[in-house]
PyMOL Python script that loads the backbone (N, CA, C, O; Angstrom):
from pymol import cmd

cmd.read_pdbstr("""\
ATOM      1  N   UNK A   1     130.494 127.938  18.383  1.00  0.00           N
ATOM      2  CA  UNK A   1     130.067 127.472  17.086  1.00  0.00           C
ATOM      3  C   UNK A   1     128.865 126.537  17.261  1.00  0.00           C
ATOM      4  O   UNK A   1     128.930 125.603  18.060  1.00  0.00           O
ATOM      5  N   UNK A   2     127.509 126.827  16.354  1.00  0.00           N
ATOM      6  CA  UNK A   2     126.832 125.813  16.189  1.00  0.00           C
ATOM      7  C   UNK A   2     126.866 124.807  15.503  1.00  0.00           C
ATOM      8  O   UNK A   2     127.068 124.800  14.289  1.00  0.00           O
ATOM      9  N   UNK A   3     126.675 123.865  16.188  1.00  0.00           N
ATOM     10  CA  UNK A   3     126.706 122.454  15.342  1.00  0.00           C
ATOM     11  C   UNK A   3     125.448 121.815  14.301  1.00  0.00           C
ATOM     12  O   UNK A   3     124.439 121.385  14.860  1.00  0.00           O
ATOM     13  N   UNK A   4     125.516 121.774  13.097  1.00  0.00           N
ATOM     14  CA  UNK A   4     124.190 121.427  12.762  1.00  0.00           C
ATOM     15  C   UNK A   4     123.170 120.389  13.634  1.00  0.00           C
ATOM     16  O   UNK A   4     123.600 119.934  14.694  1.00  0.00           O
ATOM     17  N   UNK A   5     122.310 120.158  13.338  1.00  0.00           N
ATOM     18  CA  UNK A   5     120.731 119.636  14.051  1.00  0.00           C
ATOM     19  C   UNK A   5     121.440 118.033  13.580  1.00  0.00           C
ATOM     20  O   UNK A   5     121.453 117.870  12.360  1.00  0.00           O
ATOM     21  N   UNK A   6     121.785 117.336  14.078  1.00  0.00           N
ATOM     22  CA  UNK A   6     121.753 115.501  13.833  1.00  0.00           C
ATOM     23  C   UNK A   6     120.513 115.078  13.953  1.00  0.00           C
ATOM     24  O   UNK A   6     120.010 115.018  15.075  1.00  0.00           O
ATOM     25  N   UNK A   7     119.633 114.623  12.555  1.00  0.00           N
ATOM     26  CA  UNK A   7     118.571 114.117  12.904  1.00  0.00           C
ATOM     27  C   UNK A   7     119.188 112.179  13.150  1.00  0.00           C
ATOM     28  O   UNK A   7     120.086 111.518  12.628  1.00  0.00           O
ATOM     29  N   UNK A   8     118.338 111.940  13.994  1.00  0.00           N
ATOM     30  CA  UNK A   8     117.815 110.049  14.267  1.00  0.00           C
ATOM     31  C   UNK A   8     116.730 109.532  13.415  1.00  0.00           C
ATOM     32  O   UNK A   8     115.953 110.103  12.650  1.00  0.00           O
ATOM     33  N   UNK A   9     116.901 108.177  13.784  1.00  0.00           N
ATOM     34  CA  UNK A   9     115.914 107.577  13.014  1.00  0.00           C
ATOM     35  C   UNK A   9     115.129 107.121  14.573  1.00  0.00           C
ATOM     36  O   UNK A   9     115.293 107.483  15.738  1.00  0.00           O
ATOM     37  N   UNK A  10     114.046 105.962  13.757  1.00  0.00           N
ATOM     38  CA  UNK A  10     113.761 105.431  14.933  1.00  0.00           C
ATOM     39  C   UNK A  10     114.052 104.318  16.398  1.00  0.00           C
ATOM     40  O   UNK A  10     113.658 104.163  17.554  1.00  0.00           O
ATOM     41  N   UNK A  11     115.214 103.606  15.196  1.00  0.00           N
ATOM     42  CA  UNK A  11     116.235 102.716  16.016  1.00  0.00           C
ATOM     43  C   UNK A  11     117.294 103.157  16.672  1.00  0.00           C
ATOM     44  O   UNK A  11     118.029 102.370  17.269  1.00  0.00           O
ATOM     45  N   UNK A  12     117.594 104.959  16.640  1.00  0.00           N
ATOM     46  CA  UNK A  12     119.131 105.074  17.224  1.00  0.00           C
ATOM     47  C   UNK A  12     117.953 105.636  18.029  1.00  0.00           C
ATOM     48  O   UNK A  12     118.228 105.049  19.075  1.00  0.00           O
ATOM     49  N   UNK A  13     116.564 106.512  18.405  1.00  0.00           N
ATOM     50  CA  UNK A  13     116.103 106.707  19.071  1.00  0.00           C
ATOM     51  C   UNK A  13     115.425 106.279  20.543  1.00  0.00           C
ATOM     52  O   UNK A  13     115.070 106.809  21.596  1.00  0.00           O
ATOM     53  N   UNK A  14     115.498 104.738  19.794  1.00  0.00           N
ATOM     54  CA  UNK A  14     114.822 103.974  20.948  1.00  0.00           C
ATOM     55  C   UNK A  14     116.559 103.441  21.516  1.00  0.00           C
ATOM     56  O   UNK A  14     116.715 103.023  22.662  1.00  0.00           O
ATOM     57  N   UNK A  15     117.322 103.510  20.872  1.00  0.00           N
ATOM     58  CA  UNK A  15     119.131 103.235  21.778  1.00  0.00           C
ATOM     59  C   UNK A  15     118.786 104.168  22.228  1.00  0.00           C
ATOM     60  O   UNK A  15     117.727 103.985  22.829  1.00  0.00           O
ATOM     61  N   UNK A  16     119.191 105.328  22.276  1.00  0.00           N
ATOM     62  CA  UNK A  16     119.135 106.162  23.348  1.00  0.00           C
ATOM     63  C   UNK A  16     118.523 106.137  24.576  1.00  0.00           C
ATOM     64  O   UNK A  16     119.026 105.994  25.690  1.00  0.00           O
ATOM     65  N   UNK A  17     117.301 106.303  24.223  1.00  0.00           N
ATOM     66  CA  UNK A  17     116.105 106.111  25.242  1.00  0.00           C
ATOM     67  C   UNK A  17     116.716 104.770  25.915  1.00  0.00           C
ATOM     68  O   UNK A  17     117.324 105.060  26.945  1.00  0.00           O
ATOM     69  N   UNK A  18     116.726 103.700  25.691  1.00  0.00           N
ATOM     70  CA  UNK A  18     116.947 102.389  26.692  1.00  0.00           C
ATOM     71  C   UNK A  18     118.729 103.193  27.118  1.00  0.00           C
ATOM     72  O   UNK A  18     118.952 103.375  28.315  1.00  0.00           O
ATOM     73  N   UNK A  19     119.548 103.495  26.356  1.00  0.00           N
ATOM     74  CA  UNK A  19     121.329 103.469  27.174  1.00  0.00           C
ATOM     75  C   UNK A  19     120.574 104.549  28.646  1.00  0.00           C
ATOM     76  O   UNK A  19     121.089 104.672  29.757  1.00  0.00           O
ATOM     77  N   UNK A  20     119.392 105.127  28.215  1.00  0.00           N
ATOM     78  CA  UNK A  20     119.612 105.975  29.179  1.00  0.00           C
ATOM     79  C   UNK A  20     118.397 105.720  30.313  1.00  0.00           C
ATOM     80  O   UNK A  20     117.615 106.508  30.845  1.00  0.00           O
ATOM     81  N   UNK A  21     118.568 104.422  30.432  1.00  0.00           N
ATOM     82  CA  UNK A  21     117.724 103.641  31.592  1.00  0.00           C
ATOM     83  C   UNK A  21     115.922 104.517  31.083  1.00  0.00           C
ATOM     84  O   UNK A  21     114.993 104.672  31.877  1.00  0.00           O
ATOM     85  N   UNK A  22     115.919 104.673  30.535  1.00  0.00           N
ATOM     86  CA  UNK A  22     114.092 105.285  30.540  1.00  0.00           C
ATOM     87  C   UNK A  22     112.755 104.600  29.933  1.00  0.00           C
ATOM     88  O   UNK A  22     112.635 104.383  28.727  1.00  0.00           O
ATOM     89  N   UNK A  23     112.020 104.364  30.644  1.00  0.00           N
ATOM     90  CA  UNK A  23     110.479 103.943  29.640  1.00  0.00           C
ATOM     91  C   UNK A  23     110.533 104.602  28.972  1.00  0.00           C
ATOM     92  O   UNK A  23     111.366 105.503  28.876  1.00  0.00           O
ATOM     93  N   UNK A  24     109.434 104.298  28.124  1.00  0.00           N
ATOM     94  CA  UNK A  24     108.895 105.439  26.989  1.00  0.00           C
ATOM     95  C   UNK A  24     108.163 106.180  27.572  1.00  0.00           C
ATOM     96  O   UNK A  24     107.968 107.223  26.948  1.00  0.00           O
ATOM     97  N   UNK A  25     107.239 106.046  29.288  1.00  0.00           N
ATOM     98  CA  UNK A  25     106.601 107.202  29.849  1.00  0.00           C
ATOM     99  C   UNK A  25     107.096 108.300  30.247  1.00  0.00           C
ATOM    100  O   UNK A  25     106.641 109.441  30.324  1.00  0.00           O
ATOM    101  N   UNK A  26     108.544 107.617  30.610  1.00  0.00           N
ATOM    102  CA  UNK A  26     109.774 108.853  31.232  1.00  0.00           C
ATOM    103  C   UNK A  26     110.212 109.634  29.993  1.00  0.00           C
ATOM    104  O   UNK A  26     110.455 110.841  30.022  1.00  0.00           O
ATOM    105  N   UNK A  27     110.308 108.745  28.728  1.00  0.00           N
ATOM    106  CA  UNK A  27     111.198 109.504  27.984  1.00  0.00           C
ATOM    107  C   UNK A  27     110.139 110.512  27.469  1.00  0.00           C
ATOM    108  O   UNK A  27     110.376 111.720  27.436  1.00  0.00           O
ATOM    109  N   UNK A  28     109.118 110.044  27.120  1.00  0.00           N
ATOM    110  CA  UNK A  28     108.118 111.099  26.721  1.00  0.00           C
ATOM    111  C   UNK A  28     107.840 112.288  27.403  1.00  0.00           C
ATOM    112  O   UNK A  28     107.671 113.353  26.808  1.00  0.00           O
ATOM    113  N   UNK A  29     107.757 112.110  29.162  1.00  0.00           N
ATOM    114  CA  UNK A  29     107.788 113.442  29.545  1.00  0.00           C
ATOM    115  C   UNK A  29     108.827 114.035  29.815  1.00  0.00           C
ATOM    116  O   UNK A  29     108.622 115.084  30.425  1.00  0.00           O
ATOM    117  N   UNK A  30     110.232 113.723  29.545  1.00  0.00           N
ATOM    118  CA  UNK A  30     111.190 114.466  29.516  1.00  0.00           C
ATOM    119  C   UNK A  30     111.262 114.938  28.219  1.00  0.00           C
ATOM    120  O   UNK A  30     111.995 115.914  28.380  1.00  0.00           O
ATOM    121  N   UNK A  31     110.972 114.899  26.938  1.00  0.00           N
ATOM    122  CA  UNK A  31     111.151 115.368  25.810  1.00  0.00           C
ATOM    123  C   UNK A  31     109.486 116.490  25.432  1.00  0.00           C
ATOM    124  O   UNK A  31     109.290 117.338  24.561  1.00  0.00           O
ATOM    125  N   UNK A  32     108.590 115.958  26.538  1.00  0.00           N
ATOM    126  CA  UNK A  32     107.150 116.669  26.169  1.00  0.00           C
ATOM    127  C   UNK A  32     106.514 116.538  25.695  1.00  0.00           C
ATOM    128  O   UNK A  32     105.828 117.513  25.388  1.00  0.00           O
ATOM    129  N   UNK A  33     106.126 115.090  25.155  1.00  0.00           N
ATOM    130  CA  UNK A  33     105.133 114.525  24.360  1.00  0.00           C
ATOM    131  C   UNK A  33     104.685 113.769  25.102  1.00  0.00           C
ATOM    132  O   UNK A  33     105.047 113.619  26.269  1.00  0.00           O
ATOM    133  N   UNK A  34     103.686 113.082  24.442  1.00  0.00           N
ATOM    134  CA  UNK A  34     103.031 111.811  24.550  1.00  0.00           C
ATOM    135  C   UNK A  34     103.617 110.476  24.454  1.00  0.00           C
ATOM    136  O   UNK A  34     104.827 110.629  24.287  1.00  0.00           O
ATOM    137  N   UNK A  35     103.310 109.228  24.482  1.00  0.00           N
ATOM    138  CA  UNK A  35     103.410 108.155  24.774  1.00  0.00           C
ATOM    139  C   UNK A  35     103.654 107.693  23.304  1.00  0.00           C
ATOM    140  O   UNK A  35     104.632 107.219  22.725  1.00  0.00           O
ATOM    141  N   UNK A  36     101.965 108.122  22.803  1.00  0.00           N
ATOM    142  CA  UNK A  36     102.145 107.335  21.650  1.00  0.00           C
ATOM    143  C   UNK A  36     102.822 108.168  20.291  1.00  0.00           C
ATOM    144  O   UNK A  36     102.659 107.882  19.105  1.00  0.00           O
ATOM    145  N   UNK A  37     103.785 109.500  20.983  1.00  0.00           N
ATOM    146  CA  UNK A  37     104.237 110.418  20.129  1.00  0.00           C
ATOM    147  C   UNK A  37     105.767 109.380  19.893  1.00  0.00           C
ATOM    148  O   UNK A  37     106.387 109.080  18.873  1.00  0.00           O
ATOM    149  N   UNK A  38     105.941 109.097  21.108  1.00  0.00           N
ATOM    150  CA  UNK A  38     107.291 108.339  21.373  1.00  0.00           C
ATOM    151  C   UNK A  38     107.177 106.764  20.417  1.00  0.00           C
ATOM    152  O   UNK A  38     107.904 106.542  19.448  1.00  0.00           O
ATOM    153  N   UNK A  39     106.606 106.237  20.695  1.00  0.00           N
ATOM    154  CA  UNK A  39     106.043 104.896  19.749  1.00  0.00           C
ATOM    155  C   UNK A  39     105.863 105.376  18.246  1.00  0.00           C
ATOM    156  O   UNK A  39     105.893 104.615  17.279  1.00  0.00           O
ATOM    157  N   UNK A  40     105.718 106.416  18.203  1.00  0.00           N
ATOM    158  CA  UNK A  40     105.046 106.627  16.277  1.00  0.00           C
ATOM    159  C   UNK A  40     107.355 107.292  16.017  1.00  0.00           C
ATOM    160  O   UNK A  40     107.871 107.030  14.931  1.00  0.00           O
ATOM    161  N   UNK A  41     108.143 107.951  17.008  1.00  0.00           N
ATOM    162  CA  UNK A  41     109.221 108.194  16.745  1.00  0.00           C
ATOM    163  C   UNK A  41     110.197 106.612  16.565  1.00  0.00           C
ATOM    164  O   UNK A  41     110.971 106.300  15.659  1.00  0.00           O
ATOM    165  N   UNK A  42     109.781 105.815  17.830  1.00  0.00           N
ATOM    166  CA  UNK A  42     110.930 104.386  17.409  1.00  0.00           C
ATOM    167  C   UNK A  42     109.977 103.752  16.383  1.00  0.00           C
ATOM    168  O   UNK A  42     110.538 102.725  16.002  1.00  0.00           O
ATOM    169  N   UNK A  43     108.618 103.910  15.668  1.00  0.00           N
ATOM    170  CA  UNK A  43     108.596 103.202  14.685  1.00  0.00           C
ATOM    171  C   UNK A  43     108.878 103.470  13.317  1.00  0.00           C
ATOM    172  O   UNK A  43     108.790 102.767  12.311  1.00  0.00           O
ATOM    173  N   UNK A  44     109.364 105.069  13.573  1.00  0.00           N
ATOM    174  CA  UNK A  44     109.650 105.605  12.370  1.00  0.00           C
ATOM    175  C   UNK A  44     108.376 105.829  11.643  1.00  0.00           C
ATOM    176  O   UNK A  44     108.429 106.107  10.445  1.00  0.00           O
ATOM    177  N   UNK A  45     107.053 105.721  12.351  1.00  0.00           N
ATOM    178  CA  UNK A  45     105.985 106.672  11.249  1.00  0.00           C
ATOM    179  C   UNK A  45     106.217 107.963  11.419  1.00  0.00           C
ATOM    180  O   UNK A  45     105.630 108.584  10.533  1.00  0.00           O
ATOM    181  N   UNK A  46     106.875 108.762  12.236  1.00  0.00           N
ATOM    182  CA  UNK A  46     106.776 109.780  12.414  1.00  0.00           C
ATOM    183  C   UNK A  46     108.020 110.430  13.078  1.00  0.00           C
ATOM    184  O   UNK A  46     108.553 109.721  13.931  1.00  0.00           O
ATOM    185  N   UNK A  47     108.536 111.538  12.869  1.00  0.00           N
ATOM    186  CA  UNK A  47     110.180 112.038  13.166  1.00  0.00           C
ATOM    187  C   UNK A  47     110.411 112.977  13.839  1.00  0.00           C
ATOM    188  O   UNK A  47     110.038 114.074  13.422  1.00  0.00           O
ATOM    189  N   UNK A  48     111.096 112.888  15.098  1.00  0.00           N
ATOM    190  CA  UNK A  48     110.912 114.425  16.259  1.00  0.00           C
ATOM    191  C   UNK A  48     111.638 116.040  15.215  1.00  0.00           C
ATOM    192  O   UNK A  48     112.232 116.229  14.154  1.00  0.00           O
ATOM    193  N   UNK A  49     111.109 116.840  16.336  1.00  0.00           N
ATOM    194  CA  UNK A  49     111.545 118.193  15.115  1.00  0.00           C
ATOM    195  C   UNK A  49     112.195 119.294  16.028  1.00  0.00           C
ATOM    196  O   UNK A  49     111.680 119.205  17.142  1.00  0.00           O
ATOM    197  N   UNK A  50     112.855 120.002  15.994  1.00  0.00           N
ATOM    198  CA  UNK A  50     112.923 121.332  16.763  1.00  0.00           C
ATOM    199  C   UNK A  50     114.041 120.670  18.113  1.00  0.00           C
ATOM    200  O   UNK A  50     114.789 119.693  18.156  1.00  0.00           O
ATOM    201  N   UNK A  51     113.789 121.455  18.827  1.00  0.00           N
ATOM    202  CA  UNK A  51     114.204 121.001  20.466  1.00  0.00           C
ATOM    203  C   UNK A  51     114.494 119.429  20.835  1.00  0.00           C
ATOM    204  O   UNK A  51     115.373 118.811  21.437  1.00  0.00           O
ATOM    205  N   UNK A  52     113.445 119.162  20.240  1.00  0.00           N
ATOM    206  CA  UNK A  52     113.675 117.315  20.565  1.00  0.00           C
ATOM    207  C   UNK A  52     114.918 116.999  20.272  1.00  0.00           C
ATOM    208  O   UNK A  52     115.698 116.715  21.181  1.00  0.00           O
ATOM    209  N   UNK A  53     115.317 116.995  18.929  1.00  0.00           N
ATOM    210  CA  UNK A  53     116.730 116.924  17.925  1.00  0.00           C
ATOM    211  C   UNK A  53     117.842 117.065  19.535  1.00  0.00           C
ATOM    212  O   UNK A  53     118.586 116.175  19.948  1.00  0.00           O
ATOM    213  N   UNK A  54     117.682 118.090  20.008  1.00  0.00           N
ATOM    214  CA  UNK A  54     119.500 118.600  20.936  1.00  0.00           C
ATOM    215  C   UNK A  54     119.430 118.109  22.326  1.00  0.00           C
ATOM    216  O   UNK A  54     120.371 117.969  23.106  1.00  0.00           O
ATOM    217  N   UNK A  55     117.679 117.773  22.601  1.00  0.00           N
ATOM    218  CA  UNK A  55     117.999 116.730  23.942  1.00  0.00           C
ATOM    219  C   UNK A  55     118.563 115.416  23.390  1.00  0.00           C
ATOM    220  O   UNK A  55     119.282 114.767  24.149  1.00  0.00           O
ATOM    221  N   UNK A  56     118.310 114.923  22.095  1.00  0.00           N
ATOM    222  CA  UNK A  56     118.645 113.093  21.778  1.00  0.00           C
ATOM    223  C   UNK A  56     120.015 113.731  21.803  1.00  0.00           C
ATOM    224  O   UNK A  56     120.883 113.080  22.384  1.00  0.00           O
ATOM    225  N   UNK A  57     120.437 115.162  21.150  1.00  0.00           N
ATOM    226  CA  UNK A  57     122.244 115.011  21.490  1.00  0.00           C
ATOM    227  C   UNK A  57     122.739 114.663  22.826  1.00  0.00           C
ATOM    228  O   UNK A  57     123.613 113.840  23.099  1.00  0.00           O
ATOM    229  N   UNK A  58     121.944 115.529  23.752  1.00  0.00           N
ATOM    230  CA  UNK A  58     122.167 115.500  25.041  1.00  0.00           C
ATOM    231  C   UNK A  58     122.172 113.929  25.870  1.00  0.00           C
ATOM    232  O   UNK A  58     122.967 113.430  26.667  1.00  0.00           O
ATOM    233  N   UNK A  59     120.836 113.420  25.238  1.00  0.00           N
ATOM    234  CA  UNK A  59     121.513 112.014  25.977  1.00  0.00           C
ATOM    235  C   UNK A  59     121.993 111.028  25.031  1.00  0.00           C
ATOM    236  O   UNK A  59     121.868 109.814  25.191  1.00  0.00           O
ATOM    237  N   UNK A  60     122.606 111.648  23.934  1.00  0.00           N
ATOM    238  CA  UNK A  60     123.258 110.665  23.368  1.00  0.00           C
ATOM    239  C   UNK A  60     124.737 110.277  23.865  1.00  0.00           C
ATOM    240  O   UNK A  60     125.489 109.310  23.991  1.00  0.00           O
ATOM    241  N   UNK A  61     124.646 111.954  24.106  1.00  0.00           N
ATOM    242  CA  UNK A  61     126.581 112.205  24.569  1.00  0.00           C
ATOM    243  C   UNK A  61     126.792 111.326  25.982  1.00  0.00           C
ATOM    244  O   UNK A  61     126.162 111.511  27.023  1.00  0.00           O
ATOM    245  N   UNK A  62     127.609 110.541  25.806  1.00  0.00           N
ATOM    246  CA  UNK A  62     128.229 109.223  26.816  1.00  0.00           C
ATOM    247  C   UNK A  62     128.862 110.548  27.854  1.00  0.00           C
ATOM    248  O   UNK A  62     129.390 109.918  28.769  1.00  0.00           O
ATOM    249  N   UNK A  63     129.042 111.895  28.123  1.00  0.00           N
ATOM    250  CA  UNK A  63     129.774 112.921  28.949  1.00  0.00           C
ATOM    251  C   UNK A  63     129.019 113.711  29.747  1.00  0.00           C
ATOM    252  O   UNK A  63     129.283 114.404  30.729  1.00  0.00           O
ATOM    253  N   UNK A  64     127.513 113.355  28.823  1.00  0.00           N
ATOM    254  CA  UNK A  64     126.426 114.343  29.689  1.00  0.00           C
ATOM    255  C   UNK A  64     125.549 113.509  29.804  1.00  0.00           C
ATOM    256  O   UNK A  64     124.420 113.998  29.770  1.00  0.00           O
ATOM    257  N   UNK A  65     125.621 111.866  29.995  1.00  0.00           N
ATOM    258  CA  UNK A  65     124.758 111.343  30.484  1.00  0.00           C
ATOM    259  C   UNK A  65     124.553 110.815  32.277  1.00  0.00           C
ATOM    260  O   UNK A  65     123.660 110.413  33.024  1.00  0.00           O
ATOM    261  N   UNK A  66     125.366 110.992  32.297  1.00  0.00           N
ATOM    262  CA  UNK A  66     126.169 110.897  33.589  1.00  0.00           C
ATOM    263  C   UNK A  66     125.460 111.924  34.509  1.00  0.00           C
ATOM    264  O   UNK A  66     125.580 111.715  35.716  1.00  0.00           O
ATOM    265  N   UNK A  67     124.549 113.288  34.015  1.00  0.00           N
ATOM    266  CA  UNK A  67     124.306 114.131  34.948  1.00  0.00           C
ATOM    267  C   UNK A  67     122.708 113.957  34.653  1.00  0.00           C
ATOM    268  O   UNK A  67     121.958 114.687  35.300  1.00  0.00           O
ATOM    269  N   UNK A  68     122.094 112.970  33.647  1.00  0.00           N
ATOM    270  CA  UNK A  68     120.634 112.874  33.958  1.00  0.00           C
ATOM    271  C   UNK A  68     120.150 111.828  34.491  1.00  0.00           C
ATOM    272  O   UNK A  68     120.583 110.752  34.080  1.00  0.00           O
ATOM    273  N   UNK A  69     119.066 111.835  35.605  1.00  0.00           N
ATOM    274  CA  UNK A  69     118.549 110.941  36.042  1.00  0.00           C
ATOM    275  C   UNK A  69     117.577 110.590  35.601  1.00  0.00           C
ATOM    276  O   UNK A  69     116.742 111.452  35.326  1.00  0.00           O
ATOM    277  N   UNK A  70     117.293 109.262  35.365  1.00  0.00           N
ATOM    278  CA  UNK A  70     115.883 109.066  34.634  1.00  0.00           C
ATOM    279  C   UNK A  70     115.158 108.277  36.140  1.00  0.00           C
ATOM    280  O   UNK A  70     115.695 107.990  37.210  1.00  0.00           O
ATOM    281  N   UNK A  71     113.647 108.087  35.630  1.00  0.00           N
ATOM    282  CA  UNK A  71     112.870 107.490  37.047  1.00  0.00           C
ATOM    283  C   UNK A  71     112.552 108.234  37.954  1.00  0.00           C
ATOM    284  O   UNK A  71     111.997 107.783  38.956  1.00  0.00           O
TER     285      UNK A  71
END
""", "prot")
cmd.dss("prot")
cmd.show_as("cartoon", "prot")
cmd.util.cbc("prot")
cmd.orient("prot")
């Protein structure tokens, strides 16, 4: 079963990103953007779309964080 798309804002975005030990240089190239793509997402001018959405599941989930390394 698919689960619908959980969108974030920009504050559960930047939790994530820090629970999961990462800069914003790391997190950006693990998600495939830019730097200042990541900065315009935790300030909330601007909102990830597509693919982005099921990696923030991925390191949101406290079960599958455990198998990514950041750094």
């Amino acid at each position: 079963m698919i689960l619908p798309i959980k969108e974030y804002n920009g504050k559960q975005i930047r939790d994530i990103r820090m629970k999961a030990g990462m800069t914003q240089s790391v997190f950006a190239s693990y998600m495939g953007v830019s730097i200042k793509t990541v900065e315009a997402w935790e300030g909330g001018r601007t909102h990830p779309t597509g693919p982005v959405f099921r990696l923030l599941d991925i390191l949101s989930s406290t079960d599958e964080r455990k198998y990514i390394i950041a750094g």
